[in-house]
N, C-alpha and C positions, 0 to 999 in steps of 0.2 A: 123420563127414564134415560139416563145415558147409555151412549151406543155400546159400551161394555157391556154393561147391563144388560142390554136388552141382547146382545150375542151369549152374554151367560145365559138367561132363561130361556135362548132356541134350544142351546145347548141339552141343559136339563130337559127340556121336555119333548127332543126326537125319540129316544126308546120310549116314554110312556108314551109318547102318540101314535109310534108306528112300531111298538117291540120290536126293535131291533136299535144296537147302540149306535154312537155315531163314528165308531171303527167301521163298524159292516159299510156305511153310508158312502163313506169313504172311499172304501174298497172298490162298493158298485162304482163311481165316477170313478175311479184310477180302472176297470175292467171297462169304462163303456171307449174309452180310448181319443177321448174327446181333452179339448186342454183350454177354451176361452172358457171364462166365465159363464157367459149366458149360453151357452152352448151346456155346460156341465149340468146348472140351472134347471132349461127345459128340460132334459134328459130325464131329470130325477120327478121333474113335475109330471110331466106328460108320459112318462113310462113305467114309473115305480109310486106316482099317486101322492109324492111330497108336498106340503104346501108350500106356498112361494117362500117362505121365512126360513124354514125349515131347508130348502133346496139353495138358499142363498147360503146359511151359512156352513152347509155340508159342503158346495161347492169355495168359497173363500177358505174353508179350511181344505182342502184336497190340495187346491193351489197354493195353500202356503201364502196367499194375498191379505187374510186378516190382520188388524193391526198386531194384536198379539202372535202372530205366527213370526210377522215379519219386523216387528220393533218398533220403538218410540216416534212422536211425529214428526221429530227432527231427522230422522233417518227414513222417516220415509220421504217426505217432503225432498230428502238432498237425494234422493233416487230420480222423485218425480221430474226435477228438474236438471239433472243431468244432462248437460248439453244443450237447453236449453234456460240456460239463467237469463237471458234477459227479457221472461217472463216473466220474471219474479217480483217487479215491480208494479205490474199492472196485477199480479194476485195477490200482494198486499193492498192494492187498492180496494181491489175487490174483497175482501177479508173485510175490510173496514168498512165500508159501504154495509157490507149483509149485517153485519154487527151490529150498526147503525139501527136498523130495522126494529130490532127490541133487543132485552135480556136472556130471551130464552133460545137462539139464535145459538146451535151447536154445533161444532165443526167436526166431523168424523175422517180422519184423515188418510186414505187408501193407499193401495200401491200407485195406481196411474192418472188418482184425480182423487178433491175432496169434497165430499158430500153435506149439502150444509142443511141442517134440520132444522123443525122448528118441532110439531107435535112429530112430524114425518117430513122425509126428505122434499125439500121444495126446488132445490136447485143443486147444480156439480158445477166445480172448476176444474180444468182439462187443461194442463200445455202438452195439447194434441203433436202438434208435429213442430219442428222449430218455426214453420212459417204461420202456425194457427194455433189460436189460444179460442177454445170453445167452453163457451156457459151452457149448462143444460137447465132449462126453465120447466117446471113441471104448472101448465096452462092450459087442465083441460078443457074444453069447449071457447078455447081463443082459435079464431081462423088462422091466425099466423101474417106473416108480410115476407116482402121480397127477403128481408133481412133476419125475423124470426121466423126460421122456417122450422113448420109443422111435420110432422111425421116423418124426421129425418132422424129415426130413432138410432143414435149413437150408444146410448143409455139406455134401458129398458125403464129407468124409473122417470124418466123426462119426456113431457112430450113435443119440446119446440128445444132449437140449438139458436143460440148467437156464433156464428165463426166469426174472431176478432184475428186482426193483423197486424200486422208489428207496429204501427203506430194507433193505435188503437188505444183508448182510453173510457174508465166507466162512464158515460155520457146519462145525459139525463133521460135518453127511450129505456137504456137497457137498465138503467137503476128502476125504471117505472115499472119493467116489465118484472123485475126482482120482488118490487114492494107488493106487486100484484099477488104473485105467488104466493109471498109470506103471509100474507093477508089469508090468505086459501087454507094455507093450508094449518 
């Protein structure tokens, strides 16, 4: 299912899951006065009984961060790296690399990083800050290393980061640790 897809059928099925439409949902996060992501997220989960899907994309839709809120993936993409373009080289690489992986390898492209699928998100591309470009590896039960480090959840849906640095290139750990995940998931 493509990530449209599968935001249209949250879509459809928050009023028949929780009667109530997804204006009200809305509403509740713009009233809890709350403004990151995973912040809006738990609010809705752990307050109002949302499920994660459901609280994901009520909260993407509040923020106006859905691809459809916010536009095409060229416009998002030229946001993400704003000020940060000489990123852009090392995340085409990495584009091509996850690609590499198989066929079914889908790119869903956010405001401040893109999420790469396969059945379900396995890994994020991040140009974090201009000094740091982060991969989010979703590895559960990997202990991690000096380098992949575990439990440095930047993401909620990853659970190990690579921080890469401006000479940084996809090398053969972190395509391993990539093919891993894909593998997983």
């Amino acid at each position: 299912m493509e990530a449209k897809d599968m935001e249209a059928s949250l879509l459809a099925s928050i009023e028949q899951k929780t009667g109530k439409s997804v204006a009200h949902w809305i509403e509740v996060a713009r009233a809890s006065g709350l403004s990151k992501h995973m912040q809006v997220l738990k609010h809705l989960k752990d307050e109002h009984g949302l499920s994660y899907g459901h609280a994901n994309v009520v909260a993407f839709k509040f923020l106006g961060t859905d691809a459809a809120s916010v536009g095409d993936d060229a416009l998002l993409l030229a946001g993400m790296f704003k000020g940060k373009e000489h990123w852009r080289p090392l995340y085409d690489a990495l584009v091509s690399a996850v690609k590499g992986l198989g066929t079914d390898v889908e790119l869903a492209v956010k405001k401040g990083y893109v999420s790469v699928r396969r059945n379900k998100q396995f890994a994020i591309l991040q140009p974090s800050t201009k000094s740091r470009f982060d991969v989010g590896i979703q590895l559960k039960g990997h202990p991690g290393t000096d380098r992949l480090m575990g439990g440095a959840a930047f993401n909620g849906m990853c659970t190990h980061r690579v921080a890469l640095t401006s000479d940084a290139k996809p090398d053969a750990e972190l395509l391993g640790w990539l093919r891993e995940a894909y593998a997983a998931g």
